[in-house]
TIVO-2410 file (N, C-alpha, C; in nm, 3 decimals):
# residues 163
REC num residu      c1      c2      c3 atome chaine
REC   1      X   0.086  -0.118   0.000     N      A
REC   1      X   0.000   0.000   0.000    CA      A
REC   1      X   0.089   0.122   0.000     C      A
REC   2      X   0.076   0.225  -0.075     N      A
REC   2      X   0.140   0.368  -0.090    CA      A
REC   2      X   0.122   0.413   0.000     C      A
REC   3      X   0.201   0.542   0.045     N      A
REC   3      X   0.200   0.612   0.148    CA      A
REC   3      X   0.080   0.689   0.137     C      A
REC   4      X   0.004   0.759   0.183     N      A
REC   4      X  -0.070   0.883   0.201    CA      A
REC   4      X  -0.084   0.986   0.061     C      A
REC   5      X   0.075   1.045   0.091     N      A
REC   5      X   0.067   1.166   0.030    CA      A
REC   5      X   0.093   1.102  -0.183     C      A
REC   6      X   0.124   0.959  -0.209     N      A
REC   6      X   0.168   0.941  -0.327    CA      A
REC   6      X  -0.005   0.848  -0.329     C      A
REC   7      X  -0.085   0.858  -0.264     N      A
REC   7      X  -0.217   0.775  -0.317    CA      A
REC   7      X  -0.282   0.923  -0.282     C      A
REC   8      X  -0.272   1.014  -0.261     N      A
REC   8      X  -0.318   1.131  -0.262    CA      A
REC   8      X  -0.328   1.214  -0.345     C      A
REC   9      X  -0.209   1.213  -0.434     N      A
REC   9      X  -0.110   1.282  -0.569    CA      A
REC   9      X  -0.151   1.217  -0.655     C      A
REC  10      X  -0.173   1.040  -0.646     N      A
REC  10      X  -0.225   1.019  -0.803    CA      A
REC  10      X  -0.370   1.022  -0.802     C      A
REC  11      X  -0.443   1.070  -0.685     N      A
REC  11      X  -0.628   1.122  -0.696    CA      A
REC  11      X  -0.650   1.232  -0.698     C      A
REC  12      X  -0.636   1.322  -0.861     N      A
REC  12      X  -0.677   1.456  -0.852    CA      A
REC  12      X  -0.754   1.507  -0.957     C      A
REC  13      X  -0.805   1.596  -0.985     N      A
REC  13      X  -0.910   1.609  -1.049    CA      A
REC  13      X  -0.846   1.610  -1.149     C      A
REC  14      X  -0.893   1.564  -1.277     N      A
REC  14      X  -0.822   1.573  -1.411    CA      A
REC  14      X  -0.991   1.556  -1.544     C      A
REC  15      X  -0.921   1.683  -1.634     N      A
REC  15      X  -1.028   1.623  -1.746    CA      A
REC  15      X  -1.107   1.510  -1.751     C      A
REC  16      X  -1.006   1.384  -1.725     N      A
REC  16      X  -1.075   1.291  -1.736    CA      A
REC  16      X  -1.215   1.228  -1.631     C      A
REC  17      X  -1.181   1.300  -1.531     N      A
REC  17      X  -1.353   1.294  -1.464    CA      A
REC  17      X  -1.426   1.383  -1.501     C      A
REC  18      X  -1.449   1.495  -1.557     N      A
REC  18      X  -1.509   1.551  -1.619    CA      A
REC  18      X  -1.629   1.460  -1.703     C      A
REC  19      X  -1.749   1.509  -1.661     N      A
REC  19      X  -1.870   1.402  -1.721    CA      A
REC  19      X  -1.946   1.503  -1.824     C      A
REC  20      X  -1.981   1.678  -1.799     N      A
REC  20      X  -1.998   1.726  -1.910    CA      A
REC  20      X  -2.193   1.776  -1.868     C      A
REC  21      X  -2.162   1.764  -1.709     N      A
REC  21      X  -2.319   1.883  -1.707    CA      A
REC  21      X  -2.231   1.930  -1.591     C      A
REC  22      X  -2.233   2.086  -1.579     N      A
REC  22      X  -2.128   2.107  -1.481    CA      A
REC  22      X  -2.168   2.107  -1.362     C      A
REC  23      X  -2.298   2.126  -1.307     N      A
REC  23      X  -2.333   2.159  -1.167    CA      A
REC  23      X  -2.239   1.998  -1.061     C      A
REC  24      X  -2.245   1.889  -1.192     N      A
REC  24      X  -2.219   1.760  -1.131    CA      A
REC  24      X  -2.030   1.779  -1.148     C      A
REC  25      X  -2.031   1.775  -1.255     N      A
REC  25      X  -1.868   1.816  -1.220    CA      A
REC  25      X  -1.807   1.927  -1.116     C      A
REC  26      X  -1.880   2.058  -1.146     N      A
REC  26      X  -1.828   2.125  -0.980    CA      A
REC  26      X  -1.793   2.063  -0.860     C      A
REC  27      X  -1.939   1.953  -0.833     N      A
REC  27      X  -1.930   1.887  -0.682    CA      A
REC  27      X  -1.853   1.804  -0.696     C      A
REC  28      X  -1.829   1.697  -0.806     N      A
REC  28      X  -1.721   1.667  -0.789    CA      A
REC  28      X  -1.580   1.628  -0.793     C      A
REC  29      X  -1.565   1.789  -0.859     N      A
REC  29      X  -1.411   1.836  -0.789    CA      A
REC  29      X  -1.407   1.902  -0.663     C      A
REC  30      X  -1.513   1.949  -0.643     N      A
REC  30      X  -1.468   1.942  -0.444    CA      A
REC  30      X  -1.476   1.855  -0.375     C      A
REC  31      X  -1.522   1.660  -0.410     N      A
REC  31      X  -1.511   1.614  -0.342    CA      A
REC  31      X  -1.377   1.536  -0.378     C      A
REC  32      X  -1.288   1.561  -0.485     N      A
REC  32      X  -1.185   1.523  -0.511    CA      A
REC  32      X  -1.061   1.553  -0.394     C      A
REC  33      X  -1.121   1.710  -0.402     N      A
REC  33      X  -1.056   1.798  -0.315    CA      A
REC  33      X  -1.016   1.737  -0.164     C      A
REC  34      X  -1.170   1.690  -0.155     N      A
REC  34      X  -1.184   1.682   0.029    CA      A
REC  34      X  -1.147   1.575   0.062     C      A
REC  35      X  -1.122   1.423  -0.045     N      A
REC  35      X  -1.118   1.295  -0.061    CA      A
REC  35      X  -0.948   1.310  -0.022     C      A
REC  36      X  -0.849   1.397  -0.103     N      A
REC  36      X  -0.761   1.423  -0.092    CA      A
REC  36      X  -0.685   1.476   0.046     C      A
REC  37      X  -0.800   1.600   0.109     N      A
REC  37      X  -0.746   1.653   0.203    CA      A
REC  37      X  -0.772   1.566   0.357     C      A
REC  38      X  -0.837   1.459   0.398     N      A
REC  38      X  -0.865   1.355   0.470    CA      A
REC  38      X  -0.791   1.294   0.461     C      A
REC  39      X  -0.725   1.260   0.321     N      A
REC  39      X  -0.607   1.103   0.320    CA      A
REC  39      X  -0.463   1.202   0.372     C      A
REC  40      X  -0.464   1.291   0.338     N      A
REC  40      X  -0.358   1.402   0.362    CA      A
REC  40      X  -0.334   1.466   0.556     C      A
REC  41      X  -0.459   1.492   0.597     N      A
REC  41      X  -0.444   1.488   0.690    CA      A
REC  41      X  -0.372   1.475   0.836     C      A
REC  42      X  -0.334   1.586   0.925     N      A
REC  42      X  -0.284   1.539   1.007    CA      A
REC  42      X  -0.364   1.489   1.151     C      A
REC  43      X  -0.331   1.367   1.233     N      A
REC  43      X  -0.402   1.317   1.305    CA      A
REC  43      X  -0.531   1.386   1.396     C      A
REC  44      X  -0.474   1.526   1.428     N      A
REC  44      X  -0.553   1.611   1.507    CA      A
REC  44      X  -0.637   1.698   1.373     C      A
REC  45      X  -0.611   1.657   1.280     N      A
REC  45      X  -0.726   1.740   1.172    CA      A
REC  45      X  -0.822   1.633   1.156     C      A
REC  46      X  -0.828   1.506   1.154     N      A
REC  46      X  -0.884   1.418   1.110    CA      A
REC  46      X  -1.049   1.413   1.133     C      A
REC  47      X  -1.116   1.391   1.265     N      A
REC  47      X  -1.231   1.463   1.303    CA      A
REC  47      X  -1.287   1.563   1.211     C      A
REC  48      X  -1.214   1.680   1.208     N      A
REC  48      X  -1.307   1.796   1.144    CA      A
REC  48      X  -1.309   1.785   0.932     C      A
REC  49      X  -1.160   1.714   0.915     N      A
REC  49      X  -1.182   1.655   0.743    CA      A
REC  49      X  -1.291   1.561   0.719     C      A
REC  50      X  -1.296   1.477   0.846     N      A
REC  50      X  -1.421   1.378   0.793    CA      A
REC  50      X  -1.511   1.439   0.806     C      A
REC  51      X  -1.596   1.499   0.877     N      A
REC  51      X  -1.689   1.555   0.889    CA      A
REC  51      X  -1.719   1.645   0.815     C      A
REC  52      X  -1.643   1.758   0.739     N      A
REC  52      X  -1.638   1.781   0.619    CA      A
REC  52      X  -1.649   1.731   0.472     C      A
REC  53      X  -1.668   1.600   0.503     N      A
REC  53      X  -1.619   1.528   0.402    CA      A
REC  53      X  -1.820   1.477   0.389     C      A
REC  54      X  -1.830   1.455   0.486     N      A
REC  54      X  -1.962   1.346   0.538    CA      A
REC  54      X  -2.050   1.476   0.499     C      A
REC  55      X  -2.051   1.587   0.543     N      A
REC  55      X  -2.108   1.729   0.495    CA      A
REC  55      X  -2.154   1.758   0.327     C      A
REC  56      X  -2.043   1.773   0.299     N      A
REC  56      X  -2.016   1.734   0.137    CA      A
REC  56      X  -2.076   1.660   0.066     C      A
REC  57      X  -2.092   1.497   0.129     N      A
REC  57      X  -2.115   1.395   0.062    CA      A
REC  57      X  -2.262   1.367   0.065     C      A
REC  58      X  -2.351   1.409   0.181     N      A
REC  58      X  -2.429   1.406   0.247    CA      A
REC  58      X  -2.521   1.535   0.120     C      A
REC  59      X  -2.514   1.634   0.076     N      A
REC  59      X  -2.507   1.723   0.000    CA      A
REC  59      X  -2.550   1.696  -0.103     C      A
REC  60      X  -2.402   1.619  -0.188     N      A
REC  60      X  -2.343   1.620  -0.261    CA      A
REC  60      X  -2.476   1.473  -0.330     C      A
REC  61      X  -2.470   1.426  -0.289     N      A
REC  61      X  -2.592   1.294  -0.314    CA      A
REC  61      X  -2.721   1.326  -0.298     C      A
REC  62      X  -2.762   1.425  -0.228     N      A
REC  62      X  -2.890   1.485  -0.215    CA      A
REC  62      X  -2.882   1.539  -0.356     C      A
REC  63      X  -2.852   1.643  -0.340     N      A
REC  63      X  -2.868   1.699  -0.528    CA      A
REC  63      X  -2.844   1.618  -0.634     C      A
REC  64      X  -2.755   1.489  -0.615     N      A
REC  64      X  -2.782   1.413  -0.751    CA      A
REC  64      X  -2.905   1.361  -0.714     C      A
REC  65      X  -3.016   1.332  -0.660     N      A
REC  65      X  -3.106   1.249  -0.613    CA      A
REC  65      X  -3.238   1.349  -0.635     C      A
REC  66      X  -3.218   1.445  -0.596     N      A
REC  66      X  -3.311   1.572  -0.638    CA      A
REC  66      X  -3.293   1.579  -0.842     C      A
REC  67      X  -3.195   1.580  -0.869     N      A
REC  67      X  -3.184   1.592  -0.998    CA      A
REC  67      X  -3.238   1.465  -1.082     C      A
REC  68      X  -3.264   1.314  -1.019     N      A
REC  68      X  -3.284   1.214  -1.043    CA      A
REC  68      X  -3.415   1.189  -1.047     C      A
REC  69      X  -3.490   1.243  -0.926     N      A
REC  69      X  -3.628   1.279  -0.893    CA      A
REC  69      X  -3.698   1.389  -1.001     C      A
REC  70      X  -3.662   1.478  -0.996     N      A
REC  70      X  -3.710   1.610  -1.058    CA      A
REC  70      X  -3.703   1.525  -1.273     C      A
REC  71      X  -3.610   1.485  -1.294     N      A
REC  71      X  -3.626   1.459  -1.406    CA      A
REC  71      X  -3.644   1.299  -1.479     C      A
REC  72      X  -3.678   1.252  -1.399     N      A
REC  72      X  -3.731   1.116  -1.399    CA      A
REC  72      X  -3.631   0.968  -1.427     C      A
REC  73      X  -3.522   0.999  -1.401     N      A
REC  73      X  -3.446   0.941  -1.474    CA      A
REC  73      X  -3.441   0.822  -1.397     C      A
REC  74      X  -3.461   0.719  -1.551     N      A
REC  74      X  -3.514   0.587  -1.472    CA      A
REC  74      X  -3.410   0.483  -1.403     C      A
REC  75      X  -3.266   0.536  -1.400     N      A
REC  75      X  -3.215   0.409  -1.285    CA      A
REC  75      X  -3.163   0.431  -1.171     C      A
REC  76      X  -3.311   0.562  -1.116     N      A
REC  76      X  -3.252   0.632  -0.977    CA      A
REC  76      X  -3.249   0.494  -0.864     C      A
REC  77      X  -3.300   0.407  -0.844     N      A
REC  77      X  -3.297   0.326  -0.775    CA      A
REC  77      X  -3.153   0.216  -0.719     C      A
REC  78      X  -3.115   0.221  -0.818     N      A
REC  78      X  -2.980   0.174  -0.796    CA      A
REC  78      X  -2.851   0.222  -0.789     C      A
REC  79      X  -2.869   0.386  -0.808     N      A
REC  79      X  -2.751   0.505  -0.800    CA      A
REC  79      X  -2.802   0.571  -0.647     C      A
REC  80      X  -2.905   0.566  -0.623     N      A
REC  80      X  -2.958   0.588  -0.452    CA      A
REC  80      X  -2.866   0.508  -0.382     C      A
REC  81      X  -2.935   0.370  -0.396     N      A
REC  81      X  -2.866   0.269  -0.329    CA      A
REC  81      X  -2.720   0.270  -0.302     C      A
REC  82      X  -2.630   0.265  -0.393     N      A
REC  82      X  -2.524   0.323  -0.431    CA      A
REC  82      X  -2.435   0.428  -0.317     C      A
REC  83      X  -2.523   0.520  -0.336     N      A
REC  83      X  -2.533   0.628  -0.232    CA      A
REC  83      X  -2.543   0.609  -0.050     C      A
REC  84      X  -2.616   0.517  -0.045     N      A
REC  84      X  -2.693   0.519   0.084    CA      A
REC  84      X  -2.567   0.410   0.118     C      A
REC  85      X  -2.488   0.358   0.057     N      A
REC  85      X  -2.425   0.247   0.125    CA      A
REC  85      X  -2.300   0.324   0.122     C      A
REC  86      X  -2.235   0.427   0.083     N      A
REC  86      X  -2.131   0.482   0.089    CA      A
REC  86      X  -2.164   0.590   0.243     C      A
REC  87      X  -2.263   0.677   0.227     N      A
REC  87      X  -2.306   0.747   0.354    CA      A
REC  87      X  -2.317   0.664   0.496     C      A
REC  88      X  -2.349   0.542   0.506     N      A
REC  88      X  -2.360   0.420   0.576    CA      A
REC  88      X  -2.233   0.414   0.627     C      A
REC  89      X  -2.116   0.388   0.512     N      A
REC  89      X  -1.990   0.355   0.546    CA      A
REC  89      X  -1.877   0.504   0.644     C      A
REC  90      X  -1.920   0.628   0.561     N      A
REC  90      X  -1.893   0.708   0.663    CA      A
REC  90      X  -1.943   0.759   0.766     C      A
REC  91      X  -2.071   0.703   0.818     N      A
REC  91      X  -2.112   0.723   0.951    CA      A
REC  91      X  -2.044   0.603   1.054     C      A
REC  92      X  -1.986   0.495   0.998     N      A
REC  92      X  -1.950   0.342   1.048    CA      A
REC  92      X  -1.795   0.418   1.109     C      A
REC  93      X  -1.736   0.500   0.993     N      A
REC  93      X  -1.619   0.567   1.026    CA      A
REC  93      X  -1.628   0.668   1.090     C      A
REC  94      X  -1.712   0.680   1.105     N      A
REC  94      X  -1.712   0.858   1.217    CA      A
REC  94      X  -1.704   0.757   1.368     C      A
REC  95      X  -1.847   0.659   1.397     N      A
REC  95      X  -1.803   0.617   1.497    CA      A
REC  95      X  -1.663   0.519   1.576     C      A
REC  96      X  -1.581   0.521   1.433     N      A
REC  96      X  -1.441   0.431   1.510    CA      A
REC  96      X  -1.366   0.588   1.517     C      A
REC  97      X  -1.352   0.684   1.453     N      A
REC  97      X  -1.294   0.790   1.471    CA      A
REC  97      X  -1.335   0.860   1.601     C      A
REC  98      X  -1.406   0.849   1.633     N      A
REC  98      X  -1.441   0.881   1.761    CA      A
REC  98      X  -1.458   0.859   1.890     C      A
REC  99      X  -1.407   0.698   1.863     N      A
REC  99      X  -1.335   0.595   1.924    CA      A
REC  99      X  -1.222   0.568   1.971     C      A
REC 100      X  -1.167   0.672   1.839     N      A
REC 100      X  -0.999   0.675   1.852    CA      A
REC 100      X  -0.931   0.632   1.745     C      A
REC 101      X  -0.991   0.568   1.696     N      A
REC 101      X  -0.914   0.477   1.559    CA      A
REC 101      X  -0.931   0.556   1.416     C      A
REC 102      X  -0.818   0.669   1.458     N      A
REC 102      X  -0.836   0.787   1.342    CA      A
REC 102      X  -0.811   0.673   1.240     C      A
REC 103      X  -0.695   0.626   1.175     N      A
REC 103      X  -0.678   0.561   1.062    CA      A
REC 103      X  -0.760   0.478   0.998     C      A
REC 104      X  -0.871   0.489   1.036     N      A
REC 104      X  -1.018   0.428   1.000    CA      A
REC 104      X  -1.053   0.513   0.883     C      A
REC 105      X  -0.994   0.662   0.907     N      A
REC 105      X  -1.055   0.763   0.813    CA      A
REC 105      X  -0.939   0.766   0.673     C      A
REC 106      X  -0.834   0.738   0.713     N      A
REC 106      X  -0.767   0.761   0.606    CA      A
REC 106      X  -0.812   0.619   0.503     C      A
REC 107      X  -0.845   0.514   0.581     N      A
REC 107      X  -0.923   0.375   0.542    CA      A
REC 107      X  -1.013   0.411   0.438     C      A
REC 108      X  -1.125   0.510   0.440     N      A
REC 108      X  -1.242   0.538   0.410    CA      A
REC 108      X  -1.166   0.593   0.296     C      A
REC 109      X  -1.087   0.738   0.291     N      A
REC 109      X  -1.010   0.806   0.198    CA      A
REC 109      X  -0.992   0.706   0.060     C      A
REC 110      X  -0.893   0.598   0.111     N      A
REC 110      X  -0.818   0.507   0.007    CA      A
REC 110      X  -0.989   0.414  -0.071     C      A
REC 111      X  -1.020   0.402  -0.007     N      A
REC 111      X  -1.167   0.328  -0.030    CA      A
REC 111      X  -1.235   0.418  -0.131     C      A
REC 112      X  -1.249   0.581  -0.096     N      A
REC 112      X  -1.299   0.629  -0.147    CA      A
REC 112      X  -1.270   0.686  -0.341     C      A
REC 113      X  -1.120   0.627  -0.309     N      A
REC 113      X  -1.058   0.702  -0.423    CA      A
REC 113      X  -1.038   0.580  -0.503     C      A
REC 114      X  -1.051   0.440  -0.443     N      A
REC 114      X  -1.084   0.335  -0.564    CA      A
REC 114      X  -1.229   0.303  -0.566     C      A
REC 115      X  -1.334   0.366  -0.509     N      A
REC 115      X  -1.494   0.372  -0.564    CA      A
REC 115      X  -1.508   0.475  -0.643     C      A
REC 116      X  -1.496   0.612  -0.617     N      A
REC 116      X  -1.506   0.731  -0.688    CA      A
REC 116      X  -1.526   0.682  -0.905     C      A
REC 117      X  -1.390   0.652  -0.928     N      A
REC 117      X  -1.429   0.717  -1.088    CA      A
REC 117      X  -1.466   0.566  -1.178     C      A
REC 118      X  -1.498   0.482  -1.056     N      A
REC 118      X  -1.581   0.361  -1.144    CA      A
REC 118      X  -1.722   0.391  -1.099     C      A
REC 119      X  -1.749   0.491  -0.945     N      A
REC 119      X  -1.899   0.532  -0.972    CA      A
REC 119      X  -1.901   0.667  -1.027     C      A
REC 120      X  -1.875   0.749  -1.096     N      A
REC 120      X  -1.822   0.834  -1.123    CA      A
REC 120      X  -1.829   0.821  -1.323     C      A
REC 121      X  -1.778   0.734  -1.314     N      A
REC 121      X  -1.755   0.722  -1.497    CA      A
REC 121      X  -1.917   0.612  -1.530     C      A
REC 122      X  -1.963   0.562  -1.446     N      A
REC 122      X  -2.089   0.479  -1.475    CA      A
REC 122      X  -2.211   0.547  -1.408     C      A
REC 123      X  -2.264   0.557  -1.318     N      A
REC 123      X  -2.376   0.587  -1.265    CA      A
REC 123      X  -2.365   0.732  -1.297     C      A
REC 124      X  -2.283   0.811  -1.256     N      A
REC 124      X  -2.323   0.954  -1.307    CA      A
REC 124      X  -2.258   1.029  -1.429     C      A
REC 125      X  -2.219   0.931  -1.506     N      A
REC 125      X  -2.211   0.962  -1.653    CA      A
REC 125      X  -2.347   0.956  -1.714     C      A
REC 126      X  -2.409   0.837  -1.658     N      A
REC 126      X  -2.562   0.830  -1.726    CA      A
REC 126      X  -2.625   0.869  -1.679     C      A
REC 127      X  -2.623   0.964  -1.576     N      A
REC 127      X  -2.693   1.070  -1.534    CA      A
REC 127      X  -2.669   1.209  -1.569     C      A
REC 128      X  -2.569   1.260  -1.625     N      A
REC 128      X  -2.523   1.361  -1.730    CA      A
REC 128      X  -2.540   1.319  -1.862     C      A
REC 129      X  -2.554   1.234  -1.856     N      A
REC 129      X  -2.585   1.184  -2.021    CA      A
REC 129      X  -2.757   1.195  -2.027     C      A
REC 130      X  -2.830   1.174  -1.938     N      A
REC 130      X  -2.980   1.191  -1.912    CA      A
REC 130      X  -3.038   1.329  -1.892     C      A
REC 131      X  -2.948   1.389  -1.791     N      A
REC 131      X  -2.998   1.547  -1.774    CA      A
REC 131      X  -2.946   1.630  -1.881     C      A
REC 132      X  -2.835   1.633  -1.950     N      A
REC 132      X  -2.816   1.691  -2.043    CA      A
REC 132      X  -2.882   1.674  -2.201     C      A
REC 133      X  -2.950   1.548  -2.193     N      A
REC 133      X  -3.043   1.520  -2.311    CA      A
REC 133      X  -3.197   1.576  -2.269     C      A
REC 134      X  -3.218   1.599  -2.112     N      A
REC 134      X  -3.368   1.627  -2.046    CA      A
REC 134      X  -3.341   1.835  -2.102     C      A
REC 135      X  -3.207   1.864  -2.049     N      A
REC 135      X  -3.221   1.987  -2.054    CA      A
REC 135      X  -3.174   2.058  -2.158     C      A
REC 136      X  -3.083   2.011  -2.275     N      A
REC 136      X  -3.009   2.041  -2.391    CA      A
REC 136      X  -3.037   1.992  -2.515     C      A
REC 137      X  -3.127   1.869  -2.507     N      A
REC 137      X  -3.155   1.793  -2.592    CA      A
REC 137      X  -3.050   1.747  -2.655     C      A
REC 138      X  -2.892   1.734  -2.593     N      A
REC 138      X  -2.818   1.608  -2.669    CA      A
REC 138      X  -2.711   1.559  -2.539     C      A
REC 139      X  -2.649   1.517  -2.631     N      A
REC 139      X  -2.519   1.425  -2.555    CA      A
REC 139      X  -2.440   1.525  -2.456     C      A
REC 140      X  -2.377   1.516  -2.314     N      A
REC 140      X  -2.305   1.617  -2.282    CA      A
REC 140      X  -2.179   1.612  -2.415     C      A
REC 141      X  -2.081   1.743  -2.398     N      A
REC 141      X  -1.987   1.783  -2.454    CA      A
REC 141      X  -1.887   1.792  -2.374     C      A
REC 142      X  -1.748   1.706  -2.377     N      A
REC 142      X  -1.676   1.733  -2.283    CA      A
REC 142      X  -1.495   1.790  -2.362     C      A
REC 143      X  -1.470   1.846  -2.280     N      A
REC 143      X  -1.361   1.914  -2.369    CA      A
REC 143      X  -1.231   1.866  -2.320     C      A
REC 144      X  -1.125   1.796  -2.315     N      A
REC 144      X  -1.017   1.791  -2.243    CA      A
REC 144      X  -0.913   1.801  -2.298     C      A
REC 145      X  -0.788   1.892  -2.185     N      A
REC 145      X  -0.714   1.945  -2.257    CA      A
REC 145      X  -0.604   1.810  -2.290     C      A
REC 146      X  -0.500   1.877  -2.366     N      A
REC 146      X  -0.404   1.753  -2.422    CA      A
REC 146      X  -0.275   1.817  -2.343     C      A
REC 147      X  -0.208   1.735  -2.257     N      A
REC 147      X  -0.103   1.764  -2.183    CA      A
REC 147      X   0.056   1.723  -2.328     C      A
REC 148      X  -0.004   1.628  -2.385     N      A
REC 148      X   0.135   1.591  -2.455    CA      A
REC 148      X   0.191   1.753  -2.566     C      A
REC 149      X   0.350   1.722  -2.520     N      A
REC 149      X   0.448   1.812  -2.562    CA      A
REC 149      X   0.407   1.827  -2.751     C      A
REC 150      X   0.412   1.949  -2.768     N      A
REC 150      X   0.400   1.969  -2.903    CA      A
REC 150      X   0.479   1.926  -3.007     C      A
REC 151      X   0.553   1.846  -2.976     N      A
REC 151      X   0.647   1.741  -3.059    CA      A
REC 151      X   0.521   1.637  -3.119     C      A
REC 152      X   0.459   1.574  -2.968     N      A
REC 152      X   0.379   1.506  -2.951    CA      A
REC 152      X   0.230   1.510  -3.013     C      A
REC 153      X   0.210   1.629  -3.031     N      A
REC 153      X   0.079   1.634  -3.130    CA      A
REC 153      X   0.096   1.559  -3.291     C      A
REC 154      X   0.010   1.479  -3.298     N      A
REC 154      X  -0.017   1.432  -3.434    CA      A
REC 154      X  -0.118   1.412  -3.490     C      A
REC 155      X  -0.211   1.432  -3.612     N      A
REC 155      X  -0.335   1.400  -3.636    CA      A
REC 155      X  -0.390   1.274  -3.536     C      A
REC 156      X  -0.297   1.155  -3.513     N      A
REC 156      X  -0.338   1.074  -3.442    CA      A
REC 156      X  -0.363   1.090  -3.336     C      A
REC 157      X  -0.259   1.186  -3.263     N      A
REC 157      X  -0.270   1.159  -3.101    CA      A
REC 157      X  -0.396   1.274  -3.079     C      A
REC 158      X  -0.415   1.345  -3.168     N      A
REC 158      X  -0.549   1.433  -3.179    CA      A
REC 158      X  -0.648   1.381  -3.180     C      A
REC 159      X  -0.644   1.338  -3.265     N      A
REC 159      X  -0.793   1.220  -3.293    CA      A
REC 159      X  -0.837   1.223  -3.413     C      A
REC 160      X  -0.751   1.293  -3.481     N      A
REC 160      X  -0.794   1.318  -3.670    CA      A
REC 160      X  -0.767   1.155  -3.737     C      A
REC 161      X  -0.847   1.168  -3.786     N      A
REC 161      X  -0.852   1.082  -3.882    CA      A
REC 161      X  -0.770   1.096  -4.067     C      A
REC 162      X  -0.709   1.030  -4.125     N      A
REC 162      X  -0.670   1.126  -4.259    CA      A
REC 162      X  -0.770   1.060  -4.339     C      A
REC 163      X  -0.816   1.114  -4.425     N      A
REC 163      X  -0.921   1.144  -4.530    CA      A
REC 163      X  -0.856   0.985  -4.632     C      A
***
């Protein structure tokens, strides 16, 4: 298992979570943020990151659920669920943190950052893919930038096709 700060460094917001209705991408890159600043944490911060975190998340699932409700989208039932068992898991961690057994939270952190962009790239892709067809009438649009060195640009690594 990696230390902290190098399973911390490779969970950060990047284009590639970007799903392409933004109210859902805003939230979450702040929960990238907070996912980060919990695993980062120092022992006597730990308490007030989780709870921040549980704040957030607590939030952060209400409005996808309001947005799920409000526009009918039919596989709210199993992205709830989804939900309710992750909120479950950080109330399970608040009470060992409060117990004493801070490293319960950084537990939750590492947990959180290998659930995140497999629920993340599935359940609320097709929920940006639903609200943005309910409210735009098409596909989201997502834009991401290209980090490779301009040596490195090629019709290919672009995505061109040649004629």
């Amino acid at each position: 298992m990696g230390s902290a700060t190098s399973t911390s460094a490779a969970f950060a917001w990047t284009d590639d979570l970007r799903l392409g209705w933004a109210p859902m991408d805003a939230i979450h890159e702040e929960f990238v943020e907070l996912v980060r600043s919990l695993l980062s944490a120092l022992p006597e911060e730990i308490s007030e990151k989780l709870q921040a975190i549980r704040t957030h998340t607590e939030q952060h699932f209400a409005e996808e659920e309001r947005w799920m409700d409000e526009s009918g989208f039919p596989a709210r039932s199993c992205h709830a669920e989804e939900h309710a068992a992750v909120l479950a898991s950080m109330a399970g961690v608040t009470r060992k943190v409060a117990a004493g057994h801070v490293e319960a939270a950084r537990d939750l952190a590492r947990a959180l950052i290998d659930w995140f962009p497999s629920h993340a790239g599935y359940l609320d892709s097709a929920l940006a893919q639903w609200l943005c067809k309910q409210h735009l009438g098409g596909q989201p649009v997502v834009l991401r930038r290209s980090i490779a060195a301009p040596s490195q640009l090629t019709p290919e690594t672009l995505g061109i096709q040649a004629c």
